[in-house]
C-alpha positions in Angstrom: 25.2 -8.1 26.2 25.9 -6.0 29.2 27.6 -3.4 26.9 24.7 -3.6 25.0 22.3 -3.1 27.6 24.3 0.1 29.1 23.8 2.0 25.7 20.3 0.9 24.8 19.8 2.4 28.6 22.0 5.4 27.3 19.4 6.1 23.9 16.1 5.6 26.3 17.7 8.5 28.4 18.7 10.8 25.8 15.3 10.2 23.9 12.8 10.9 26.8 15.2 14.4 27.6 15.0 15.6 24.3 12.0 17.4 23.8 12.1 18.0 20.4 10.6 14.4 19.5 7.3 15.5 20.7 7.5 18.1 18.7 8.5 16.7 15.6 6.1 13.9 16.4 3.0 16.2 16.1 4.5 18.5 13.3 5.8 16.0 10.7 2.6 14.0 10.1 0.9 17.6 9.1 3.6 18.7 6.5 3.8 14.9 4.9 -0.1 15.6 4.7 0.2 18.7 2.9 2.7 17.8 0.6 1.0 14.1 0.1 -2.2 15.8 -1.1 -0.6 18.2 -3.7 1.7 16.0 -5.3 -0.6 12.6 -5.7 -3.1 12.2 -8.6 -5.8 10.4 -8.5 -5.9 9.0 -11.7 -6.9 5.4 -12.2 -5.3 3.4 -15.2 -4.4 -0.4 -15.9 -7.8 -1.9 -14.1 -7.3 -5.9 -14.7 -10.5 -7.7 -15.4 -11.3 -11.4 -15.4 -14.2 -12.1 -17.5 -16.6 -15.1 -17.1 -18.5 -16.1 -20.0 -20.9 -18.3 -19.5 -23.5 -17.5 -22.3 -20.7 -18.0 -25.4 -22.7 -15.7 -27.7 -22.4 -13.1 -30.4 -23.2 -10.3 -27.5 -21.1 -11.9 -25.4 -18.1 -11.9 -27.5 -19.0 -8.3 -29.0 -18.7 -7.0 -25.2 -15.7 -8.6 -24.4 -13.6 -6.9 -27.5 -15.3 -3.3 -26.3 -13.6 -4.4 -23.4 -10.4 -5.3 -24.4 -10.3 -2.3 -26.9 -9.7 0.1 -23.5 -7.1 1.9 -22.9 -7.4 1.8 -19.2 -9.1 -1.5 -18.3 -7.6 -5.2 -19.9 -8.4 -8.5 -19.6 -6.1 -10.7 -17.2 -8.3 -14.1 -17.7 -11.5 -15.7 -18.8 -11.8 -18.4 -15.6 -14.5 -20.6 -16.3 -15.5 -20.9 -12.6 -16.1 -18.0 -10.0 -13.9 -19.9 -7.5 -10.4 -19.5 -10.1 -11.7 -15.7 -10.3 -11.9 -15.0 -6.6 -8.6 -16.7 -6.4 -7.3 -14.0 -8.8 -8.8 -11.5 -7.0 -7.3 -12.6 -3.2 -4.0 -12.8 -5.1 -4.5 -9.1 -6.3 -4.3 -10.0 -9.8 -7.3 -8.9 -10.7 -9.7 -5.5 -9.6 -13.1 -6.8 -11.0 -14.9 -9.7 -12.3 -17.2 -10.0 -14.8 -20.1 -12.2 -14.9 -21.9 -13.0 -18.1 -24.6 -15.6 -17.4 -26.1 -18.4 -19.6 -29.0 -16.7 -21.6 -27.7 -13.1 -21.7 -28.1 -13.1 -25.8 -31.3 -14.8 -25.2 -32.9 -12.1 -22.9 -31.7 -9.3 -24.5 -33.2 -10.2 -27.9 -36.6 -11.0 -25.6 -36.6 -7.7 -24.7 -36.1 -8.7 -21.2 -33.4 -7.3 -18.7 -30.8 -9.1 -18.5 -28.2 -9.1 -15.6 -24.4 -8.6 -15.4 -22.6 -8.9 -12.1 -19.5 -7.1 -11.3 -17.4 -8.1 -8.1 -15.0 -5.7 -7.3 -12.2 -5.7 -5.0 -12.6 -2.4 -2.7 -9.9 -2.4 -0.3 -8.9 1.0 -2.6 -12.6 2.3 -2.4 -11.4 5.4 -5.1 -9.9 3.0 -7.3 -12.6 0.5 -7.2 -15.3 3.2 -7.6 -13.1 4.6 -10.9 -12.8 0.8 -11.9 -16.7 -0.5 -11.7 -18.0 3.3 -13.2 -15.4 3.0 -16.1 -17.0 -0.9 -17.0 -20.2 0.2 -16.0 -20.0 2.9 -18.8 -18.7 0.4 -21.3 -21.4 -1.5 -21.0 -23.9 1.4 -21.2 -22.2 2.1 -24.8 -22.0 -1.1 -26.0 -26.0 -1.3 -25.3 -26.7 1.5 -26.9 -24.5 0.3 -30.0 -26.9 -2.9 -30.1 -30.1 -1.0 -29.6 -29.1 1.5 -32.2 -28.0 -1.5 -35.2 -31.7 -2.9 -35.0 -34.8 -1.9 -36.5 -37.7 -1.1 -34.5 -41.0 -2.9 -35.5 -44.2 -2.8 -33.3 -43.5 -6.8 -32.7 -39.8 -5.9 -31.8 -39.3 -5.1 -28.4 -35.6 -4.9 -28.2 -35.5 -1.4 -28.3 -37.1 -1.3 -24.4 -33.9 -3.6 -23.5 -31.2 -2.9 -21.4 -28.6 -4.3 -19.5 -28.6 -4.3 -15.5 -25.1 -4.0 -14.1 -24.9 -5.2 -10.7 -22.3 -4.5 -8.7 -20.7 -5.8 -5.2 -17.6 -4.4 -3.5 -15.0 -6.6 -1.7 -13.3 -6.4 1.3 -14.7 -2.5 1.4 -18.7 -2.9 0.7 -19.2 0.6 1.9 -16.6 2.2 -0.2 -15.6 3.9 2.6 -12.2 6.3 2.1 -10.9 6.0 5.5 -11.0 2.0 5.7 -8.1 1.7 3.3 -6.5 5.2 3.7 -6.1 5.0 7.5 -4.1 1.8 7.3 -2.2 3.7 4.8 -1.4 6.6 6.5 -0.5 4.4 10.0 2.4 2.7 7.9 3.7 6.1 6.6 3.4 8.4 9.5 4.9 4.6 11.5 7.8 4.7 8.9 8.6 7.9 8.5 8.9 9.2 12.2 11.1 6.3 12.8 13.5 7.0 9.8 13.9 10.8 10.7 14.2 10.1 14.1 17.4 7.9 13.5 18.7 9.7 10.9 19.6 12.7 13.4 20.6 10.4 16.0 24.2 9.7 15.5 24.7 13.1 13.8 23.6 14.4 16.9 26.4 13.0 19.1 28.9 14.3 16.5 27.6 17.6 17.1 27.8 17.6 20.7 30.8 15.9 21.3 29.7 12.5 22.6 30.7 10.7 19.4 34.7 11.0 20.6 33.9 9.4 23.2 31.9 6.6 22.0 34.7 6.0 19.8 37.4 5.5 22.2 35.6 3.0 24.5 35.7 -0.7 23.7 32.3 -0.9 22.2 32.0 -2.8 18.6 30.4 -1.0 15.8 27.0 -3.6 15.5 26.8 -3.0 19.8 26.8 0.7 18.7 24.3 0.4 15.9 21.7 -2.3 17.5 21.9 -0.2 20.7 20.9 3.1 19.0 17.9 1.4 16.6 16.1 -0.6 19.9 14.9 2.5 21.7 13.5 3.5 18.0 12.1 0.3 17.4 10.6 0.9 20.5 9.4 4.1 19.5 8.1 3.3 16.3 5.7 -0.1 17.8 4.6 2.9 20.2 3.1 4.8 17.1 1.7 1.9 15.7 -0.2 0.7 18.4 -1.5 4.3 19.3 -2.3 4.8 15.7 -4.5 1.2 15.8 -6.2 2.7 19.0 -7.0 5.8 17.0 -8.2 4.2 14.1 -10.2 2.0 15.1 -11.8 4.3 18.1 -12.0 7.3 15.7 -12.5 6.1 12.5 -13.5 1.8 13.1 -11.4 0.8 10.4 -11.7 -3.6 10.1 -9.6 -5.4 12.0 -10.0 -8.3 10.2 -6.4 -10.3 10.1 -3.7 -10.8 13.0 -2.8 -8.3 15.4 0.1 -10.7 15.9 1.0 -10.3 12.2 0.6 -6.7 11.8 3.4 -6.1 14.9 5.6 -9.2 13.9 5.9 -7.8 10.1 6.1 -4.5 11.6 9.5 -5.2 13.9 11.0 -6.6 10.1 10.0 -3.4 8.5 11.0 -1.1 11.6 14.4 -2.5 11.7 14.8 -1.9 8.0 13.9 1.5 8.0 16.2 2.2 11.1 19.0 0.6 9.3 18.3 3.4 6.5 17.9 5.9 9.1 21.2 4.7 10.6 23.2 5.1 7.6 22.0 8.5 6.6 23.2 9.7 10.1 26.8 7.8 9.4 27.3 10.1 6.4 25.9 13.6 7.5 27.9 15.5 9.3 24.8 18.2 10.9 21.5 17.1 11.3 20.5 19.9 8.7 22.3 17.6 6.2 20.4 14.2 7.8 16.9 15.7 7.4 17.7 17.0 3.7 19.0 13.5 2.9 16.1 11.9 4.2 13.5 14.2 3.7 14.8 13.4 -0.1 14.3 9.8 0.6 10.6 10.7 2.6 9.5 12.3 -1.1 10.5 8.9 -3.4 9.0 7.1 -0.6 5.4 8.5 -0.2 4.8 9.4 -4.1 5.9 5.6 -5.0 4.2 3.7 -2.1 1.0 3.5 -3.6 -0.8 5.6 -0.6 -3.0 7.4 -3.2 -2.4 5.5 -6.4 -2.3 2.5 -7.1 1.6 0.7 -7.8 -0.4 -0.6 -11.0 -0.9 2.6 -12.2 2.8 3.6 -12.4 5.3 3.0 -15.3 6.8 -0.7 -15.2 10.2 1.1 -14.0 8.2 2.9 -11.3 6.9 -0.2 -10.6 10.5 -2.3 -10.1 11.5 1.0 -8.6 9.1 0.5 -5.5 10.6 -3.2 -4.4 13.5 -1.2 -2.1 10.8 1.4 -0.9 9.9 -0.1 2.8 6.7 2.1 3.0 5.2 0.3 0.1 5.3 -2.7 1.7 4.6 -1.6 5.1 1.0 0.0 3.1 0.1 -3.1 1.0 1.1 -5.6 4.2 -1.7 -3.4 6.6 -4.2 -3.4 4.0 -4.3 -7.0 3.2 -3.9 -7.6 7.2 -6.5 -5.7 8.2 -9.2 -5.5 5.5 -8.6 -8.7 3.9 -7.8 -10.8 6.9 -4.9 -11.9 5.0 -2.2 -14.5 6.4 1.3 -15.3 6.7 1.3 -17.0 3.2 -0.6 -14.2 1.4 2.4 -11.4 2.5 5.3 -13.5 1.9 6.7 -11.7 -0.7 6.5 -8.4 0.7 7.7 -10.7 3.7 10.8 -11.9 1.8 11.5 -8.1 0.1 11.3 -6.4 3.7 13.9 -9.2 5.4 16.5 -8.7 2.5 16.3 -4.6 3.1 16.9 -4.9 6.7 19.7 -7.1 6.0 21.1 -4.9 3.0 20.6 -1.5 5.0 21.6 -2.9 8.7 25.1 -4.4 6.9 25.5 -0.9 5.9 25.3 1.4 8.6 27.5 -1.0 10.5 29.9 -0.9 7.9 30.0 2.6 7.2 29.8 4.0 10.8 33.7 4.8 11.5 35.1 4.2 14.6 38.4 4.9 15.7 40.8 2.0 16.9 
């Protein structure tokens, strides 16, 4: 542990002389910026619904197969009780719910107003904004299908019918952009320094000479590796906590879950992305060659970590493709955290993906990074 201690002590020295990182610290997060907002779309598609009819009419039924018929909205379940639908919805299987009450045929053919509730889950304020207008417009065609297939008498007072669409937003009531987009954006800019950071780390000794002498000392290859990702770790908890401070000074996003959580998951993820950063510098022989290998990896990482769009949205091999992307999880992990409040058994799969990567990636760069005998 000594040995270990002497280069971790080594790394801190090196990192706080080179003055570079403060550089590359302020610059990076405005290119990924730039190249984030010209290459993400903000198209929403595949909006799951859960539908609860509790009026088993005609209407009700006619609505529910203009529904269905969507191309971008589908029905995930019919729940008979708003307690299975909010379940759904804290599972993230579901974006809205649909609430048709008892008497909604009734009503409408009274000529009175009936109400339908939508409940939508707005931790993505764009895509639950997108979501709720799409239904919202549905439902204004489908009454103006009904209104238009019957006759209008003086004793018929249908025609002065129409539906009222209320809606309430989850987790985001206020829709507001930077409540879901600044958690975002703290797991990328968290991830990403870290990774680039690393990945010209060992390339750098090889270009100064150090490496040779690394090499001929007694050091193992894991003391080598652990003792170049702690100061990063380090580093990268730094940029997460100042980016908290900012948020929530600047921009009061919720804090709603575990602070506890957020850093614990954090370390997991950190040492994952580190172990990536670590074998990228293990194969590159100039740190030209690291940042072009991982600024290949930055690209795949931000336009399939559903920052802008939702995961959803993307192809089903997109989808599967996102499972070794660290950022994604880092994103979804700080959103349910924070807005949601969420717990140790609501991220457990992102939980179990993360652990599995840092083993993967970590085995890796010890095993690739050569050292002489």
């Amino acid at each position: 542990m000594q040995i270990l201690g002497y280069i971790i002590q080594k790394e801190f020295i090196q990192i706080f002389r080179n003055k570079a990182i403060l550089f590359m610290m302020t610059l990076l997060p405005i290119i990924q910026l730039i190249v984030l907002s010209s290459a993400a779309s903000n198209e929403v598609k595949n909006i799951n619904v859960a539908i609860i009819d509790a009026d088993y009419s005609e209407y009700s039924r006619l609505l529910i197969r203009k529904i269905d018929a969507s191309n971008r909205m589908s029905i995930y379940a019919s729940p008979f009780s708003k307690k299975d639908a909010i379940d759904l919805m804290k599972a993230n299987k579901i974006d809205i719910i649909l609430e048709i009450p008892i008497g909604f045929e009734k009503k409408y053919l009274r000529g009175e107003r009936p109400k339908l509730q939508l409940s939508v889950n707005a931790i993505n304020g764009q895509q639950a904004t997108v979501g709720s207008g799409y239904l919202s417009h549905i439902i204004r065609g489908f009454n103006r299908e009904i209104l238009a297939d019957i006759p209008k008498t003086p004793t018929n007072q249908i025609s002065q019918a129409s539906i009222n669409v209320v809606t309430r937003n989850w987790y985001n009531p206020f829709l507001k952009y930077t409540d879901f987009m600044v958690p975002g954006i703290l797991a990328e800019l968290t991830v990403l320094l870290t990774m680039l950071l690393t990945a010209m780390n060992i390339v750098r000794e090889k270009e100064i000479g150090t490496i040779e002498q690394i090499n001929v000392t007694p050091i193992k290859k894991w003391q080598f590796i652990v003792g170049k990702m702690v100061p990063f770790l380090g580093v990268g908890l730094v940029l997460l906590t100042v980016g908290l401070l900012v948020g929530k000074l600047l921009f009061n996003i919720p804090l709603n879950g575990s602070l506890l959580l957020i850093f614990g998951y954090a370390i997991i993820n950190l040492i994952a992305v580190l172990g990536l950063g670590l074998l990228i510098s293990n194969f590159a022989e100039t740190q030209q060659q690291a940042i072009f290998i991982a600024f290949f990896f930055v690209l795949i990482f931000i336009l399939m970590c559903g920052l802008f769009t939702p995961i959803d949205s993307m192809p089903g091999w997109a989808q599967i493709a996102t499972i070794p992307n660290p950022l994604a999880h880092f994103i979804s992990v700080s959103r349910k955290v924070l807005m949601k409040g969420s717990g140790l058994a609501d991220i457990r799969m992102e939980l179990i993906y993360i652990s599995c990567l840092a083993i993967v990636f970590n085995a890796l760069a010890v095993w690739s990074y050569k050292k002489q005998k």
